[in-house]
C-alpha positions as CSV (number, residue, x, y, z in Angstrom):
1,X,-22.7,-4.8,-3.0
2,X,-22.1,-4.8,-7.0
3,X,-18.7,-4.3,-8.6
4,X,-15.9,-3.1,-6.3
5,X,-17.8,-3.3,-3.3
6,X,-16.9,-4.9,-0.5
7,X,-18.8,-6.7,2.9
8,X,-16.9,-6.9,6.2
9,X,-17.8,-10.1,7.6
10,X,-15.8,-10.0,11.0
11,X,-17.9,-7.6,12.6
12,X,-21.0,-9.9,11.1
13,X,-19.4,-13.3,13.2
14,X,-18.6,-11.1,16.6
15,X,-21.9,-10.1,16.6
16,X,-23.2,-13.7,16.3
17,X,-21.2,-14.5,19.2
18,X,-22.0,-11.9,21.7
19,X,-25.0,-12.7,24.2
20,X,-25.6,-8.7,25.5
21,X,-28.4,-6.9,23.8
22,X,-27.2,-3.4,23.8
23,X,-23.4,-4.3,22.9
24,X,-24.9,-6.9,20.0
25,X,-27.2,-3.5,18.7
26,X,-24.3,-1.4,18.8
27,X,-21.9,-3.7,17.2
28,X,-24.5,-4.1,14.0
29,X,-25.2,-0.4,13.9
30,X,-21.3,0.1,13.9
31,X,-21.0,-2.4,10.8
32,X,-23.5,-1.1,9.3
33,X,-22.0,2.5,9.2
34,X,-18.5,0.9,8.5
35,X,-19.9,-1.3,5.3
36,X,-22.0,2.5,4.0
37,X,-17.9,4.3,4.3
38,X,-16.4,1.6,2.3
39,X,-18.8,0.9,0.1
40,X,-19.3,4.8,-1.4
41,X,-22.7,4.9,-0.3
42,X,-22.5,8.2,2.5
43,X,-22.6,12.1,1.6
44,X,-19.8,13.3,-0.1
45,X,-19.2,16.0,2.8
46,X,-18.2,12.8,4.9
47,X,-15.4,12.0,3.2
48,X,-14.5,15.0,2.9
49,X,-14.0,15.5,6.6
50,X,-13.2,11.6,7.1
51,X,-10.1,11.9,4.7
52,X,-8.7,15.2,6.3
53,X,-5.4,14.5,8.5
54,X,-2.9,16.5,10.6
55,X,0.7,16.2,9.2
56,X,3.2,15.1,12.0
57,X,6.9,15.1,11.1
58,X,8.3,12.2,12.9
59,X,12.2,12.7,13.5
60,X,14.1,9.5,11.8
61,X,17.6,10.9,12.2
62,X,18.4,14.3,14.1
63,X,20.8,17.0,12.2
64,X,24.2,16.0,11.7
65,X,25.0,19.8,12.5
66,X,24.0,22.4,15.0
67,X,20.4,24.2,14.1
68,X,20.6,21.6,11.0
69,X,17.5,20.2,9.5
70,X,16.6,16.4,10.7
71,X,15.3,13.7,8.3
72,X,11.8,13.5,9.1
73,X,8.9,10.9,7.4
74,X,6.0,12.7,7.9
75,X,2.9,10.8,8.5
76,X,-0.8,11.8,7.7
77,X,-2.9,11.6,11.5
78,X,-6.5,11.0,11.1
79,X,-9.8,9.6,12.0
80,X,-9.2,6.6,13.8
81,X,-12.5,5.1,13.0
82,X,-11.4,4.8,9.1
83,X,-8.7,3.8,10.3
84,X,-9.8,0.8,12.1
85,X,-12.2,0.0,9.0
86,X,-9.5,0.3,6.2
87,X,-6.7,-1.7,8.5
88,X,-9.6,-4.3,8.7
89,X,-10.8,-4.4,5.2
90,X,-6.8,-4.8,4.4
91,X,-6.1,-7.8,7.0
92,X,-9.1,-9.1,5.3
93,X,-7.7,-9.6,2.0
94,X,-4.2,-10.6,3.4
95,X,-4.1,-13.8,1.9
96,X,-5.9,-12.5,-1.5
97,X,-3.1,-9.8,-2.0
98,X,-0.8,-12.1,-1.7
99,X,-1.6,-14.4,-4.4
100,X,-2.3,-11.0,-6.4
101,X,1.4,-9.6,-6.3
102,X,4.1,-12.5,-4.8
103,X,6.5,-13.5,-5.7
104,X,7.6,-10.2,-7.2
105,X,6.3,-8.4,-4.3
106,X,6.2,-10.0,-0.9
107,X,4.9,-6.9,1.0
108,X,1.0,-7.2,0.7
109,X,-0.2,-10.0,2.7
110,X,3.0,-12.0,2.8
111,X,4.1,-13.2,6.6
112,X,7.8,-12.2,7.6
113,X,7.9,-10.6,4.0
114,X,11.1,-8.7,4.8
115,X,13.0,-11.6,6.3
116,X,11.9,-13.8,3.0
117,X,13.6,-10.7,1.4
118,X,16.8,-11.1,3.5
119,X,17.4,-15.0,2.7
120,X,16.2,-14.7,-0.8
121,X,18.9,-12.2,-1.8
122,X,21.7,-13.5,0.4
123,X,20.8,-16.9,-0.7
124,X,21.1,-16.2,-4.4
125,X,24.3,-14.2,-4.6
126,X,26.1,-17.3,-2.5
127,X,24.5,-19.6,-5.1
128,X,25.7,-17.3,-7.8
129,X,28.9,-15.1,-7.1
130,X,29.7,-14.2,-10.3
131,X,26.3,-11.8,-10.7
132,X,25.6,-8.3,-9.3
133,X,23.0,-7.3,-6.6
134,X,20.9,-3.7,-7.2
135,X,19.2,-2.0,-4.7
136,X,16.3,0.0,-6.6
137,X,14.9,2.6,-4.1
138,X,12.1,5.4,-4.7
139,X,11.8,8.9,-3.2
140,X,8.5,10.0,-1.5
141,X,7.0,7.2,-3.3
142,X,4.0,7.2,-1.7
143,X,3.3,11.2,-2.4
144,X,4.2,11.1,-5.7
145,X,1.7,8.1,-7.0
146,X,-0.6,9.4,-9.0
147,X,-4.6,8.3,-7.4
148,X,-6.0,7.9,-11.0
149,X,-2.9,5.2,-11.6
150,X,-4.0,3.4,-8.3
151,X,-7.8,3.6,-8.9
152,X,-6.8,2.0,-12.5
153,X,-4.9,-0.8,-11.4
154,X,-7.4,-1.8,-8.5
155,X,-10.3,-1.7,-10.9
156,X,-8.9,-3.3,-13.7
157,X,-7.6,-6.7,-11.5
158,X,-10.5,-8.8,-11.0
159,X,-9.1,-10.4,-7.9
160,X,-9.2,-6.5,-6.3
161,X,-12.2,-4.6,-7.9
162,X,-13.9,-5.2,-4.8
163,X,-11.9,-2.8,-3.0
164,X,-12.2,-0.2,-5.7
165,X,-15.6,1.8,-4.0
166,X,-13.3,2.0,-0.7
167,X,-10.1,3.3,-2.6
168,X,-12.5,5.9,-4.4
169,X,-14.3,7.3,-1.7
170,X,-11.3,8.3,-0.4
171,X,-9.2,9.1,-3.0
172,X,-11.3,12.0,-4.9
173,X,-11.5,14.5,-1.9
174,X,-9.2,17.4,-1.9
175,X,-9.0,17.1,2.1
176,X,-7.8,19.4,4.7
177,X,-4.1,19.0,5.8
178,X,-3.5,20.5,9.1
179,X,0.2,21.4,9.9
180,X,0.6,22.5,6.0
181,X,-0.4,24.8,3.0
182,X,-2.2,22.0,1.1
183,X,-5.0,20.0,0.9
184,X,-4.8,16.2,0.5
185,X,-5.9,15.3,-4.1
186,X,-3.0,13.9,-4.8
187,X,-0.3,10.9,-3.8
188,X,-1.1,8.6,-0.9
189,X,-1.0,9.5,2.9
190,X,1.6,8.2,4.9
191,X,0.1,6.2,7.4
192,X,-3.1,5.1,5.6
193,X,-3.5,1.2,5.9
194,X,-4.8,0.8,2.2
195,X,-1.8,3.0,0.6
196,X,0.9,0.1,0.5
197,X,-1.7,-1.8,-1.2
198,X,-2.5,1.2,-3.6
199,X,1.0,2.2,-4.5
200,X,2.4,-1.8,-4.9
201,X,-1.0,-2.4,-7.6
202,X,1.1,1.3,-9.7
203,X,4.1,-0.7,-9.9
204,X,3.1,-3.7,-9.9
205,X,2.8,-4.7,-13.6
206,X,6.5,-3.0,-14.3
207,X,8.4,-5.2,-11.9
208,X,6.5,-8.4,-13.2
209,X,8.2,-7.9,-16.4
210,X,11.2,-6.9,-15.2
211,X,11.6,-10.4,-12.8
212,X,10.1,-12.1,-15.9
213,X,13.5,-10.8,-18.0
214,X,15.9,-11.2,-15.3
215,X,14.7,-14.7,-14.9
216,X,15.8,-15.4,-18.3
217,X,19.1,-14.7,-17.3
218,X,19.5,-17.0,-14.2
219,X,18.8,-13.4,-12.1
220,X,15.8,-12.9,-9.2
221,X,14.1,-9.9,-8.8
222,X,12.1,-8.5,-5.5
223,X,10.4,-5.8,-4.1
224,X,9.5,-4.5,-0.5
225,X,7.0,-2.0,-1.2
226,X,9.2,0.6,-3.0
227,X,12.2,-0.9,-2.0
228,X,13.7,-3.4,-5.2
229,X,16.5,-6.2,-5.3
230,X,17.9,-7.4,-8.6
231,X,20.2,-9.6,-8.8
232,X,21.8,-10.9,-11.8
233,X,24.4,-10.5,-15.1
234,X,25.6,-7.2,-14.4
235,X,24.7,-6.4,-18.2
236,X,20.8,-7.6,-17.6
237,X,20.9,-5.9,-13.9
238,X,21.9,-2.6,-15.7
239,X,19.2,-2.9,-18.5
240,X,16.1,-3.9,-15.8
241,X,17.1,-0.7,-13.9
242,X,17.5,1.7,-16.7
243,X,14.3,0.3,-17.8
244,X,12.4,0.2,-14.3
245,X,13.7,3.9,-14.2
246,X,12.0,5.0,-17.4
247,X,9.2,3.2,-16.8
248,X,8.6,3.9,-13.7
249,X,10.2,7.8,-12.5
């Protein structure tokens, strides 16, 4: 498929195994069309429509007050088929993503990453009472990632410029938003499998020289998606932060 293409090949080893005719034709036809959306290679006007969503505000927490204003994530709802390719092209590359960003970021393709999170901080401040803990947090960090930042990073690593034709295709589309006053040409969409993935390879680079410093200083550093945990000398702690905040905001 050349650079930053990509070949499924668990569609390719169900159709080995299956015996029908008619369900083996329609299974190859269907990985066909699935390897031609990842791999750039249909109209643009497809992507167009394949990219375009319906914005649903799911309630997290209702209005503290009466005809108040509940905290809502709102989460992009979309074609199911690219949905089923991208959340298969991402399990795909589990194990690959995770060698690409842990330790500093255990929430690509790491098993239980948020429990390794848990004992990894708890653990350390036991070990080392004297340091402080940070929690490092970003708002809407998923819409406010820039795509040409993600399409960078992805084609610049060698170990992911084979997902960089998938991340494209549907990245340059300003796509219809229904529900809002928008279209969809900038940030990520909540809900879209390959995002996390996306928005981690923006950061990414920042927050491995930020564990590398706090290292020096006895500290840990780790992140769950947007969500960081330094530990460390309070004076270091404070320095990463500021830094990270610059850097990154």
């Amino acid at each position: 498929t050349g650079p930053g293409g990509y070949r499924n090949e668990y569609l390719t080893a169900l159709v080995a195994s299956m015996e029908c005719p008619v369900a083996n034709a329609a299974v190859t036809c269907h990985e066909e069309f699935a390897a031609h959306y990842i791999n750039a290679e249909l109209p643009a006007w497809y992507y167009y429509i394949a990219t375009a969503i319906e914005e649903v505000a799911l309630i997290k927490s209702f209005a503290k007050v009466a005809g108040g204003t509940p905290d809502v994530r709102p989460i992009g709802k979309g074609n199911c088929r690219r949905r089923a390719w991208c959340s298969q092209v991402m399990a795909d590359n589990a194990e690959l993503l995770a060698e690409v960003f842990a330790p500093a970021q255990v929430a690509i393709g790491v098993k239980a990453g948020v429990s390794k999170i848990a004992f990894s901080v708890a653990t350390h401040m036991e070990l080392h009472p004297d340091q402080t803990g940070f929690k490092f947090d970003f708002s809407n960090a998923f819409n406010d990632i820039r795509r040409d930042k993600i399409l960078y990073e992805i084609y610049h690593n060698p170990k992911t410029i084979h997902l960089y034709k998938l991340y494209w295709c549907q990245l340059w589309p300003k796509s219809l938003i229904k529900g809002i006053e928008s279209t969809s040409d900038e940030g990520g969409q909540q809900g879209d499998p390959d995002i996390p993935t996306g928005f981690s390879a923006t950061i990414h680079p920042h927050i491995v020289r930020a564990r590398e410093r706090i290292l020096r200083s006895k500290g840990n550093l780790v992140f769950d998606m947007d969500d960081g945990y330094i530990m460390g000398p309070i004076h270091e702690v404070m320095q990463v932060v500021e830094d990270l905040a610059e850097e990154l905001f």
